[in-house]
N, C-alpha and C positions, 0 to 999 in steps of 0.2 A: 274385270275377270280375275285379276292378281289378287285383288282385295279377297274375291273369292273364294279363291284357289289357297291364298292364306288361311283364312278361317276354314278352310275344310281341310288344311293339313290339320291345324290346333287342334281340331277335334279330334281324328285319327288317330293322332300321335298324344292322346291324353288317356288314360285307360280312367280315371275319376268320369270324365264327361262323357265319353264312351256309356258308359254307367249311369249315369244320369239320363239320357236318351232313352237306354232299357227301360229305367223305370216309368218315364215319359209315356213311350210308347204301351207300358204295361196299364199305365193306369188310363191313357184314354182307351186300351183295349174293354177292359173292365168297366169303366164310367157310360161310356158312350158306343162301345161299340158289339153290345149284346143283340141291340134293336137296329143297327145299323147295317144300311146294306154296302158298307166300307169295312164289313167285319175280317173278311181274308186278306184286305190288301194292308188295314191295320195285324192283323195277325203276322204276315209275312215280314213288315217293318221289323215289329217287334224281334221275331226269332233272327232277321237279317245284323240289327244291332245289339243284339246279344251275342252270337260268333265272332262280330268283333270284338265286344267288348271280351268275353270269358277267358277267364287265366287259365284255361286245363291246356290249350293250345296256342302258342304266338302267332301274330298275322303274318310275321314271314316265311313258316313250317307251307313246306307243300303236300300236300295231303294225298294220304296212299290213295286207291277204290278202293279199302277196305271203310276207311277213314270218312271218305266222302259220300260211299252206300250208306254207313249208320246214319248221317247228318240229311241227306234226303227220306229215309225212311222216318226217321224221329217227328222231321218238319209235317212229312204226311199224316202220320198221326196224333201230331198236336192239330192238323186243321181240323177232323173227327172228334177229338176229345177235348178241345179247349172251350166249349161250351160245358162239360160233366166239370159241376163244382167239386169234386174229390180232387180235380186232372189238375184244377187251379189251385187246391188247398196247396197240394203236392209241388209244383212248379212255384207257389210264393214261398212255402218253406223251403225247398231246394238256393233259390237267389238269397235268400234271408242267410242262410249258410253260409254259401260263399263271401257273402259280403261279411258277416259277422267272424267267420272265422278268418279271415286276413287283416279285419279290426282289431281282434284279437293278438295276434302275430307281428301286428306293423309294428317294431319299435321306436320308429320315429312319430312323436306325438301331432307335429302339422299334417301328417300323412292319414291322421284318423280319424280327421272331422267330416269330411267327405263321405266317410264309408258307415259312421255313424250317423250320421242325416241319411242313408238309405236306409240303414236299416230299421232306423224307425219309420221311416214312412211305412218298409215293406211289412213291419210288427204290426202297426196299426191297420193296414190295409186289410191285412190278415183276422185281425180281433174284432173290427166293427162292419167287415163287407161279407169276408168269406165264409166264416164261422157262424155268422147269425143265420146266413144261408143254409147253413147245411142245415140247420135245427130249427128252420121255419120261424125266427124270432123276429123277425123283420121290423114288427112293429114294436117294438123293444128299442129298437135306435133306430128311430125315423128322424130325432134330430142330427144323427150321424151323417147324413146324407149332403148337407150343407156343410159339413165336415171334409166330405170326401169330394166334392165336386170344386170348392173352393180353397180351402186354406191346405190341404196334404200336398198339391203340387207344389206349391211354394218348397218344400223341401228339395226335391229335385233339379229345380230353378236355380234356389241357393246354389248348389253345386255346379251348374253350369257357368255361374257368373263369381265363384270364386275365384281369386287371382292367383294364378300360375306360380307367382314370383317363389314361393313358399315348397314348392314341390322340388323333390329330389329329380335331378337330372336323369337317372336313371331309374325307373317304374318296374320294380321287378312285379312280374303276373304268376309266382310260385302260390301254391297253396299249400295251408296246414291242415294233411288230411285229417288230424287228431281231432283240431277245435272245430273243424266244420262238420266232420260228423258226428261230434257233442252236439253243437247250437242243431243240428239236423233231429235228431234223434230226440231233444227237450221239443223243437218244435213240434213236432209229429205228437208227443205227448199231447201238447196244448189242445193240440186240434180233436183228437181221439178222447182223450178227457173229456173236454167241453162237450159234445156229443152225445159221448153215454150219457154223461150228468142229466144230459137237458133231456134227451128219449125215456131216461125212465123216472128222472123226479120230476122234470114238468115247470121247473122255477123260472124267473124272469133273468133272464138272460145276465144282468149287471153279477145276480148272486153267483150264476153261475160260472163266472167268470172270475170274481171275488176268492169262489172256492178253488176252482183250480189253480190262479195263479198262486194263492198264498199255502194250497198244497205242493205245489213244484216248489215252491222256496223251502217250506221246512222239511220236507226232503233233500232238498239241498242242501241246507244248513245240516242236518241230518247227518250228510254224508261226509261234507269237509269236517265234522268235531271228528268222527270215526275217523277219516281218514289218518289223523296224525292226532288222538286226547290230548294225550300229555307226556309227558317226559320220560315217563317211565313205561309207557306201554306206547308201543310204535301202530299201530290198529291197523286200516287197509290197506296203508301206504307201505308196510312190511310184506306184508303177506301178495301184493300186488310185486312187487319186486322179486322174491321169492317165486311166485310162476314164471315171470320172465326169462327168471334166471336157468330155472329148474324144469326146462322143455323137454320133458318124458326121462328126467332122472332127477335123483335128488342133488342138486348141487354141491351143495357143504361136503356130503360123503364121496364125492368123485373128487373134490379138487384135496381130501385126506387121504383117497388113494394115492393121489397122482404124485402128493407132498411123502407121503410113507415111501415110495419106490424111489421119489430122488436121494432120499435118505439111506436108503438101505444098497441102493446099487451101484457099485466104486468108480463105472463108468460110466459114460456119457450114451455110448452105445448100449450098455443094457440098460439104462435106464430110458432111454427110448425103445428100444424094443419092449418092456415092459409098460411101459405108457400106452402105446399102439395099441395092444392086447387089450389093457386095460378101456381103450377107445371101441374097440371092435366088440364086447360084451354088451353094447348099447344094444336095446333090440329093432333100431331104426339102422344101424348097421349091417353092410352086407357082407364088405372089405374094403381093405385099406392099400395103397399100394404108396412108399413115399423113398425120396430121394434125398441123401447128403452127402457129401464128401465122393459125390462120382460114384458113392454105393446103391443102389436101388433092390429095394423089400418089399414084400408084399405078405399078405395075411388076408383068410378069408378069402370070398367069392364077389365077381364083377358083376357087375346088374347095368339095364338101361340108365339106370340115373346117377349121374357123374357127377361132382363137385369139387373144384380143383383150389388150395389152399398155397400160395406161395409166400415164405417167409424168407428171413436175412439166409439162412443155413439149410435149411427146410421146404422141400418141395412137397405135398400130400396130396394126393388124390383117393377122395370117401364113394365108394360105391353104397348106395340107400337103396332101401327095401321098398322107399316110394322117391316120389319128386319133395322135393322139399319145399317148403313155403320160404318168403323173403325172414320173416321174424325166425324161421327154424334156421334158412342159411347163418343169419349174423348168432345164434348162439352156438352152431358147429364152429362157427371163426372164434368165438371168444374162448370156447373151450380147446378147439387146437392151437389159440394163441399162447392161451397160458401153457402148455404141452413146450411150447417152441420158449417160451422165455425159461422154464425148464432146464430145458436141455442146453439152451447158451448158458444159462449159469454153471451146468453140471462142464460146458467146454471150459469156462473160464478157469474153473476150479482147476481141472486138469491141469491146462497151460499155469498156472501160479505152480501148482506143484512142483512140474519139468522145470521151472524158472527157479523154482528152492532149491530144487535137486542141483542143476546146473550151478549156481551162486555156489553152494557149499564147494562142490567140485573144484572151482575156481578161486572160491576164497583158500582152501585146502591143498590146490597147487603153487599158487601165490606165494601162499606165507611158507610151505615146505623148499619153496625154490628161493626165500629171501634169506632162509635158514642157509639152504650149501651156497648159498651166493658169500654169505659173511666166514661161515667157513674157510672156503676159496681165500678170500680175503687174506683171514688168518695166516692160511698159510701160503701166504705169496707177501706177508710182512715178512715169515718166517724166512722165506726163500731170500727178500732182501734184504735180511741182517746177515745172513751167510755170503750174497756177494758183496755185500761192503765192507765185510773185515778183512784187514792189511794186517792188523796186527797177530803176530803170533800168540803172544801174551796173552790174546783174548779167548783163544782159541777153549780154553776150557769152561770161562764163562758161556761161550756160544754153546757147548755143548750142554751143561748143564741146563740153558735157556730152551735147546730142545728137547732137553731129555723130561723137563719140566711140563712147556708146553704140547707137545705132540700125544699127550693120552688126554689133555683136557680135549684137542680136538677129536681125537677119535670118540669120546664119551658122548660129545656134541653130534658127529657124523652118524652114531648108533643111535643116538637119542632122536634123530633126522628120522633115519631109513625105519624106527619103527612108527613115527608118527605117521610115514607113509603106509606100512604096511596094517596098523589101526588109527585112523585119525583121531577118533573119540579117547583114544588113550592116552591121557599125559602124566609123562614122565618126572618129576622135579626132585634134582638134588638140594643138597644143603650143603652152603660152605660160614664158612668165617669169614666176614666183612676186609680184616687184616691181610688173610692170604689172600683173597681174591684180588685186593688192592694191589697187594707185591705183584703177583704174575703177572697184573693187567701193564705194572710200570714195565714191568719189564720185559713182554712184549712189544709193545708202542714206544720203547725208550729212545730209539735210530730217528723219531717222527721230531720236527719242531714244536712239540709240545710243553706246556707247563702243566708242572702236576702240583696240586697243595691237596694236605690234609690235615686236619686237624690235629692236635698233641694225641685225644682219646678219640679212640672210632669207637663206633658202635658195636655196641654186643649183640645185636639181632639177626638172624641165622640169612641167608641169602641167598636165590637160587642164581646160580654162575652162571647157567646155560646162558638164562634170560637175558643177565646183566652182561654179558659178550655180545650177545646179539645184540643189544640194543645202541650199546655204547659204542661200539663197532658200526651201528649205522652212522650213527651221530659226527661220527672222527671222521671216516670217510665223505659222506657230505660239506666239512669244514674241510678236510684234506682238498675235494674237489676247487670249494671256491679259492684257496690259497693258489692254485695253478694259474686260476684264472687274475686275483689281486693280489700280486705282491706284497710283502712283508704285514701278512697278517699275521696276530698272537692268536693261538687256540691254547684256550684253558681251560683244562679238567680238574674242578675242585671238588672234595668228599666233604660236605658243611656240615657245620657242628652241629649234631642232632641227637636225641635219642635213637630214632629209628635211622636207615638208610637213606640218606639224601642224596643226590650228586649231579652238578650241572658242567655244561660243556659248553662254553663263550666261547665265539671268535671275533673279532674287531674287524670285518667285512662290512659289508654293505649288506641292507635290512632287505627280507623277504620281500616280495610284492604282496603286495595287500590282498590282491584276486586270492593267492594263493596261500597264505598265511591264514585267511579266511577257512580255507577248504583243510588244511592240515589235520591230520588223524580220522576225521571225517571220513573222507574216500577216495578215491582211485585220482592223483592227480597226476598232466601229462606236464613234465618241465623239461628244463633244458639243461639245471642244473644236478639234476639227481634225486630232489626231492620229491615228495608226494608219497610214491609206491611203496620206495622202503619204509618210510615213518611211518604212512598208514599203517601197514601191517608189524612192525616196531611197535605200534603204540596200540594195536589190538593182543600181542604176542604181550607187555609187559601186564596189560588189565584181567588178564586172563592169572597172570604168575601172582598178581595183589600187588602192583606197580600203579604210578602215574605218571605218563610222558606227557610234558605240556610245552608253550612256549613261554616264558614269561616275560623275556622282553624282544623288542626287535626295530629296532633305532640302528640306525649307519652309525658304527663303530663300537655296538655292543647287539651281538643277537645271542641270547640267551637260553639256553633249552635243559628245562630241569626232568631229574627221573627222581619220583620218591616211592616210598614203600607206603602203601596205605595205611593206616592206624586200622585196625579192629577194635 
């Protein structure tokens, strides 16, 4: 009984041999069981191992009464018509289908021999039993019969005693409704062909069989050159696309609208509300009603038939003038898809703009507050060179020193306050390489600094503002690290050049790599002071026709030179 009960799972749980049984029980229907008074309980096998076997429904679905009324009604009237050779033509090209269209679809090639051994059985069964019937040719293939009684079951057989080993664990029973209603539809041809042929020319069955099959081929053939000539002309397979795409408008000229309107409309909201519009002109439209940002709009009039669209941003709901088909749903999705990918691009735009706008903003407070930041600086050098004079004697050089410096800063201060009051407006003076050298010694003279200059400076004009603010980061950065390393040298040298050259060494310890790396680049967080100023230092000189770079930076020489560009 175990033994048994084994082989009656294997079979169950096999949809191939399942299949095999159907055709079993089909062909001793057909063979033996016209003249037989086992013709109902043959019949009933048959239709009973066919609902197992059929992919339209799983054995483990529980079946509505709606479900289980069709399948008793159907069985009753196959026991009525499964005598009428049409009722049989119809029910062999129907299984011929299935099987051939899942032949077709199987991509695993162990998985198609089984299904190709049916359906040649069911081709042939069909060509030399059913067909010669309907057109009285019987005696036309009387050696067919030794055919069909003997050597066609072998196929079916084959498939019951193929081994398992070879099959996928998992048996999907889905169907390709596309290929099985091609193989459906060429079958029906066969049959219908053959037919007329033989009712009104009267030929011997082989001719006519001859002529239809090698007419359904070059029709065939026929149709796959059309389908795709050649290179230059795309044939049905264009124009087949082209309807799919174009379900009651012309495609090309809706998705030119929809591209004009992103074009033309500076927001993201009128550019969907004009898309909408432009959706609602369809004349399968009734109204639109759809939801973003917590907003909800609506356009047009509601109707019974409702179809609901949800995307990333984008909620839609389409009121239709009718019920829509499945093919007409998925090209309302592909068309308010592209609608929706749209209007993300038109948000993106937006947010990149806000994000320009903001940078400038920022870049534009930055460097205006690195500007009174050095300022400041200046004048709190200023402030202490005036508490560190003791000496009386000095007293007039100090004075001269402010009398000197204090309009260069105010020039600087005014030069500030209008870059903030116009950013895009820049200011640049011109000095002489020689004065600008004097003042600069002789503000920063109080600091532990060396200053060398060449015998001849340059004769190239130079803007001050710039070269204060930069050099002034530069001194302060080295002033910072001396608090922290004792008895470092910082040295401000002017190098022998034609044009403006001038570097600022301190004998400290070398930048960190991380951060050396990122230098004039962007925005770095230190602990020394660097990063923020020099960035914007080294944006502020490229802008004036400067170059602030590092050139060296080894423990016990970090080197940072400012040159004047060549033109």
């Amino acid at each position: 009984m175990q033994l048994l009960y084994k082989l009656y799972r294997s079979v169950l749980d096999d949809a191939d041999r399942l299949m095999a049984l159907t055709i079993l029980s089909l062909h001793a229907l057909l063979a033996w069981g016209d003249t037989s008074v086992f013709f109902n309980a043959l019949l009933l096998c048959h239709y009973g191992v066919f609902l197992l076997w059929q992919p339209i429904l799983r054995q483990n679905n529980i079946l509505s009464w709606q479900q289980a009324l069709v399948i008793l009604v159907f069985a009753a009237c196959a026991t009525v018509l499964f005598k009428n050779l049409w009722f049989i033509a119809f029910w062999v090209a129907g299984l011929f289908s299935l099987i051939g269209g899942r032949a077709l679809s199987n991509s695993a090639k162990h998985g198609r021999l089984p299904k190709i051994l049916a359906a040649s059985y069911l081709l042939t069964i069909l060509l030399i039993w059913v067909v010669p019937k309907l057109i009285d040719a019987n005696g036309d293939l009387a050696a067919a019969k030794f055919l069909l009684n003997y050597l066609l079951p072998i196929l079916p057989l084959a498939i019951l005693f193929l081994s398992t080993a070879n099959n996928p664990d998992t048996q999907s029973r889905n169907i390709d409704f596309f290929y099985t209603l091609l193989i459906f539809l060429l079958t029906i041809i066969v049959i219908l062909g053959s037919f007329a042929i033989g009712v009104i020319w009267h030929i011997h069955y082989l001719q006519l069989l001859i002529f239809v099959v090698f007419g359904l081929a070059a029709t065939l053939v026929a149709i796959s050159w059309l389908w795709n000539p050649s290179k230059t002309f795309s044939g049905l397979e264009l124009l087949m696309s082209r309807y799919l795409l174009s379900v009651g408008l012309p495609f090309e000229q809706w998705i030119r609208n929809i591209a004009n309107h992103a074009e033309k409309e500076s927001s993201s909201d009128d550019f969907l509300i004009a898309a909408m519009h432009e959706l609602a002109t369809l004349n399968w439209v009734s109204g639109l009603t759809w939801h973003h940002d917590n907003l909800k709009q609506k356009i047009g009039k509601t109707s019974e038939y409702v179809s609901t669209y949800n995307f990333q941003q984008l909620q839609l709901t389409m009121y239709s003038r009718w019920q829509f088909t499945p093919a007409m749903y998925l090209h309302v999705q592909l068309l308010t898809q592209i609608i929706e990918e749209f209007y993300e691009a038109k948000c993106r735009e937006e947010t990149i703009s806000k994000n320009m706008y903001m940078q400038t903003l920022y870049e534009t407070g930055s460097r205006l507050t690195h500007d009174i930041k050095n300022i400041l600086q200046s004048l709190g050098t200023l402030s202490t060179a005036v508490e560190q004079n003791q000496d009386a004697d000095n007293d007039a050089k100090l004075i001269e020193l402010i009398k000197t410096q204090l309009p260069r800063l105010s020039r600087r201060l005014a030069n500030t306050l209008t870059k903030l009051e116009m950013p895009s407006v820049e200011r640049k003076n011109q000095e002489k390489v020689s004065l600008w050298w004097t003042n600069f010694k002789q503000i920063s003279a109080h600091y532990q600094i060396e200053f060398e200059a060449p015998a001849t400076l340059p004769k190239s004009d130079i803007d001050p503002d710039v070269l204060d603010s930069v050099v002034d980061n530069l001194l302060q950065n080295a002033l910072i690290k001396a608090k922290r390393e004792p008895d470092i040298r910082i040295n401000v040298s002017l190098m022998p050049s034609s044009h403006f050259c001038l570097e600022v060494t301190d004998s400290g310890s070398a930048i960190p790599s991380d951060i050396a790396n990122k230098l004039f680049k962007s925005n770095i967080s230190s602990s020394n002071g660097l990063g923020v100023g020099l960035y914007h230092a080294a944006q502020q000189a490229k802008l004036a026709g400067y170059e602030l770079c590092l050139m060296d930076n080894d423990d016990g020489e970090v080197r940072f030179r400012l040159e004047m560009i060549a033109h």
